[in-house]
MILUM-113739 format. One record per residue: residue in three letters; y, x, z of N, C-alpha, C, CB in turn. Coordinates in steps of 0.05 Angstrom, whole numbers, plus 5000, padded with zeros to 4 digits. Atoms other than C-alpha are relative to their C-alpha. Glycine has a CB too. Layout:
BEGIN
ALAYXZYXZYXZYXZ;...
This chain:
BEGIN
UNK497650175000500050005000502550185000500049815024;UNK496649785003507450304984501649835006501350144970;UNK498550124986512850095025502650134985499450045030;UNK498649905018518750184979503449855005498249944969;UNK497850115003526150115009502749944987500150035011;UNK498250035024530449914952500649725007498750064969;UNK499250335006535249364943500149944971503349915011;UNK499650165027535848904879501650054986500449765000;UNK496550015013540749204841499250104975502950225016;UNK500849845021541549504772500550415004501949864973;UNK499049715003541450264761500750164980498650125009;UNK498549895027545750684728499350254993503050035001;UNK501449675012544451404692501350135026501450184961;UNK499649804979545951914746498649895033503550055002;UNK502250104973542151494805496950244997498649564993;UNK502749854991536851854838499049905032500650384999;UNK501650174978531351634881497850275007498349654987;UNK502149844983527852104940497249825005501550085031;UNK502550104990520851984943499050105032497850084978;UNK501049904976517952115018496949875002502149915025;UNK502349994993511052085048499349965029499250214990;UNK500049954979509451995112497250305015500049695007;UNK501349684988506252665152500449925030502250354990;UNK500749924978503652785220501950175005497550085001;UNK498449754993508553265261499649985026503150034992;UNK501449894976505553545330502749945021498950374996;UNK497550044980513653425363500949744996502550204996;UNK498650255007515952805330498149804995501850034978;UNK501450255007509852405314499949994964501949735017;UNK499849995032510252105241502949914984497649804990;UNK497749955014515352355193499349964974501250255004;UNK499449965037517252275116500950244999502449794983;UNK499349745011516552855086501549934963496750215001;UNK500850125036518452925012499350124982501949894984;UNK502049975020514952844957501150084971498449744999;UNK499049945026519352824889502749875010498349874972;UNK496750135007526152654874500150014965503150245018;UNK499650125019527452264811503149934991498549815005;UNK497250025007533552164767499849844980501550234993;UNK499750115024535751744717500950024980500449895000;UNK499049795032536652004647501249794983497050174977;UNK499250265006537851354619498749735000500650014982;UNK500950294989536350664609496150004996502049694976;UNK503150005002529650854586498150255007499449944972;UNK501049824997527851514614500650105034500950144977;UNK500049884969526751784686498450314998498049765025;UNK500349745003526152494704498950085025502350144992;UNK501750064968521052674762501050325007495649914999;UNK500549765002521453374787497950085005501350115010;UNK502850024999513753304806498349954976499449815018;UNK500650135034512152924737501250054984500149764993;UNK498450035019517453074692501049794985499350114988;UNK498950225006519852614648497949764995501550064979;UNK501150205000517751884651500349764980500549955019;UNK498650195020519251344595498949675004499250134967;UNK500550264996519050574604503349875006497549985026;UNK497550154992523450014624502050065033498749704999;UNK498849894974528450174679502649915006500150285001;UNK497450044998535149774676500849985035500649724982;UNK500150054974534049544751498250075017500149805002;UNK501249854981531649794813496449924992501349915034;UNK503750075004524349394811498750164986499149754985;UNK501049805025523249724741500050315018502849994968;UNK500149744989524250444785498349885019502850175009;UNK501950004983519950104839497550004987500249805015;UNK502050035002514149894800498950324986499749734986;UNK501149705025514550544746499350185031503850224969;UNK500649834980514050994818496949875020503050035019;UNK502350134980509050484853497450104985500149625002;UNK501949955022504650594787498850324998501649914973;UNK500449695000504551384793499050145021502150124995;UNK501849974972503551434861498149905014500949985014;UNK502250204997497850924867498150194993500149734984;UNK501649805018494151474825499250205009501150094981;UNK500649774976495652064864499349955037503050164999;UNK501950104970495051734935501549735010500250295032;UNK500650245009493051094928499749795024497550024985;UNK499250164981493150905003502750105018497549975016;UNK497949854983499651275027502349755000501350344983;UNK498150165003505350865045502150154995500449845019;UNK498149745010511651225010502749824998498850184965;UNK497450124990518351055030502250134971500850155039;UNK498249925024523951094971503749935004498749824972;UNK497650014995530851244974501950004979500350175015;UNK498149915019536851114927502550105003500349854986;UNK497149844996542451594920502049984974499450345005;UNK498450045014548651474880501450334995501649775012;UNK499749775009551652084844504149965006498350044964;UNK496650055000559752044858501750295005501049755028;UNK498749804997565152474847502250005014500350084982;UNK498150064979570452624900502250264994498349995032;UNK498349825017576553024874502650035028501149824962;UNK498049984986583753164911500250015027501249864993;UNK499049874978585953284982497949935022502949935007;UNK501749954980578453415004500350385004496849854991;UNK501049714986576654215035498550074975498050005032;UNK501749915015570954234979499549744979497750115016;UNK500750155028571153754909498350134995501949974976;UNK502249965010565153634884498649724996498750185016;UNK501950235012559753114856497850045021498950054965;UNK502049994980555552864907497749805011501450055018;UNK501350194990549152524919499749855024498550044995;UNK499750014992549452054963499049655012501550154996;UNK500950225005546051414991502049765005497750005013;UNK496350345004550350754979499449905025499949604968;UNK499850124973549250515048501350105019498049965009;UNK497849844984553051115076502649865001500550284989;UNK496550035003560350915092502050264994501249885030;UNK499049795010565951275061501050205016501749934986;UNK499549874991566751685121497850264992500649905022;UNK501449895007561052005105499550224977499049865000;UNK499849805021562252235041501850174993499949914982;UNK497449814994569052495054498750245009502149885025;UNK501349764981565052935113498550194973497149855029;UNK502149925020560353185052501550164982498449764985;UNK497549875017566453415016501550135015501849814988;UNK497549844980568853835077502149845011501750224983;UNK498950124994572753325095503649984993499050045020;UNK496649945007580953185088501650305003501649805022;UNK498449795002585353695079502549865021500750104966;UNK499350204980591353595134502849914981500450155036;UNK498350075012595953435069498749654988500750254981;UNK501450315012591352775053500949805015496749975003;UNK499550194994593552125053496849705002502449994979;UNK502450184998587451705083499849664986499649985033;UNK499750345006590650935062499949994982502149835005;UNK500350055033590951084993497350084983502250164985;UNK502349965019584351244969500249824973497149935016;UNK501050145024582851144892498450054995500849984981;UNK502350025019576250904867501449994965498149695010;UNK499950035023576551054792497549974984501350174992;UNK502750055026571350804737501249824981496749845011;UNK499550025022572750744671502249834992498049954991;UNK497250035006579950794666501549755024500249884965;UNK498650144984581750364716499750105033499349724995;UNK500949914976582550454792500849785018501150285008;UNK499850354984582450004868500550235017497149695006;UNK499649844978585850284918498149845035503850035000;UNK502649984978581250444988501150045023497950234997;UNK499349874982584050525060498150015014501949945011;UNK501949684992580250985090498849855028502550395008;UNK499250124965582350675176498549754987504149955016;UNK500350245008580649985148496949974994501949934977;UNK502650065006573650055114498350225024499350064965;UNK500749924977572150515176499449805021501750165007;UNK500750214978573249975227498449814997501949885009;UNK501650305012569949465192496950144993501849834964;UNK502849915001563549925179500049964971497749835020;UNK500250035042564549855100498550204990503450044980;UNK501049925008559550115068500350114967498649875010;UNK499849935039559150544991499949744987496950194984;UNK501150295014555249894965501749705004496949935014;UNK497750245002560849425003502150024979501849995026;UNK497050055009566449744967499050054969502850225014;UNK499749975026563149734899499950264987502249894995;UNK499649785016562350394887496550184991502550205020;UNK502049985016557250674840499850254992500149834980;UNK501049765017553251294804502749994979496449954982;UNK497649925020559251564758502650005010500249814976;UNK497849994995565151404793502250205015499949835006;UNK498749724996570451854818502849845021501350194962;UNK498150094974574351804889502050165004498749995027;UNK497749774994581152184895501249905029502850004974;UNK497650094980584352194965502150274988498950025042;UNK496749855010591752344946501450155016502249814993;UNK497849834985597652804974500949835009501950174989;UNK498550154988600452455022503050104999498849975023;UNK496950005012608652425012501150125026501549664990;UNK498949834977612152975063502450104990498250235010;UNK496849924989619253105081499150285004501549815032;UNK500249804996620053775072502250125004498950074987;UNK497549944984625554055117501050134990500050085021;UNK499549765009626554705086501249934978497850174998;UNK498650055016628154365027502049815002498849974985;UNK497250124983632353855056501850225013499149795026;UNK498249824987636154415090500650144980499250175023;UNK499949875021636554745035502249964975497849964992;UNK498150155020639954224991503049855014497949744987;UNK498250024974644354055059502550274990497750085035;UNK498749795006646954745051501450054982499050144999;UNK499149955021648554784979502449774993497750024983;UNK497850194993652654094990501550105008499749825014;UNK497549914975657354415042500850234986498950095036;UNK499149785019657955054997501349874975497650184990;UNK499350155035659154594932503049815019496249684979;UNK498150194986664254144989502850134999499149965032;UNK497349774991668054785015501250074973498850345017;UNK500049875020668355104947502549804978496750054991;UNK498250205003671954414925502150015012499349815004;UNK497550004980676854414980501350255000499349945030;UNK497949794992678755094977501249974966498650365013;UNK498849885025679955144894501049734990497750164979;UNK497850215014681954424885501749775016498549824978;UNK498550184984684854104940502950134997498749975032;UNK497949885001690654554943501150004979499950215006;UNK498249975022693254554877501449574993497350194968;
């Protein structure tokens, strides 16, 4: 029997699904170990790193449940094998470390921030933008935190691309700066044209 935790959804090219196993371990009792990790190449091709490539139907998760239920029935035929899906997303601007990162959609977006080294201390947390395909929705950060908002609440998917932005700073130096050059440009008035 294979115990296979996936939700109902469709899947897109860059999804990838951890296969695990469960294993005996002498401190913890019984653990998932793992077994393969799978990707999706496209709508009709999966890529095992145990099997290599796979070909069949695969628009939606089931189709990745049954094509994995079917392969592993073969090799071990009474194991119960736990399956995980990870979304592929890219996270750009005022994190520590941009980068593309797998990641499972049930995490909340604190999570994936952390994964990205987290904010930089020039990031503006309220404005997060989700972008996919040309358009974007802005994300506050405090808000889907308190509420426990999950990847999969806010819609976000294999391909898309998260910028937290520069947050907008008063910069003294240059305010003083332009202060200064006023009162020089003031004086400079008063002395050469007030008098005449």
């Amino acid at each position: 029997m294979i115990l296979l935790s996936l939700l109902l959804t469709l899947v897109v090219k860059g999804d990838m699904f951890v296969v695990r196993y469960p294993v005996s371990d002498s401190l913890r009792g019984m653990v998932y170990a793992p077994l393969d990790t799978i990707y999706i190449e496209d709508s009709t091709t999966l890529f095992s790193v145990s099997l290599g490539c796979i070909h069949g139907k695969i628009s939606r998760v089931e189709d990745v449940e049954r094509m994995i239920h079917n392969m592993y029935s073969k090799i071990l035929p009474d194991a119960t094998i736990n399956v995980q899906r990870y979304i592929k997303v890219s996270i750009i601007g005022e994190v520590k470390s941009p980068q593309a990162i797998y990641i499972n959609e049930r995490e909340p977006l604190s999570t994936l921030i952390a994964l990205a080294g987290g904010p930089t201390e020039f990031a503006n947390l309220k404005k997060i933008k989700l972008y996919r395909h040309g358009t974007h929705i802005k994300i506050n950060y405090y808000r889907a935190t308190e509420t426990g908002t999950t990847l999969k609440d806010l819609d976000i998917s294999s391909g898309d691309v998260i910028e937290v932005p520069r947050r907008f700073r008063i910069n003294f130096s240059n305010i003083s700066a332009a202060i200064s050059a006023i009162i020089l440009l003031w004086s400079f008035y008063q002395t050469n044209f007030q008098n005449n």
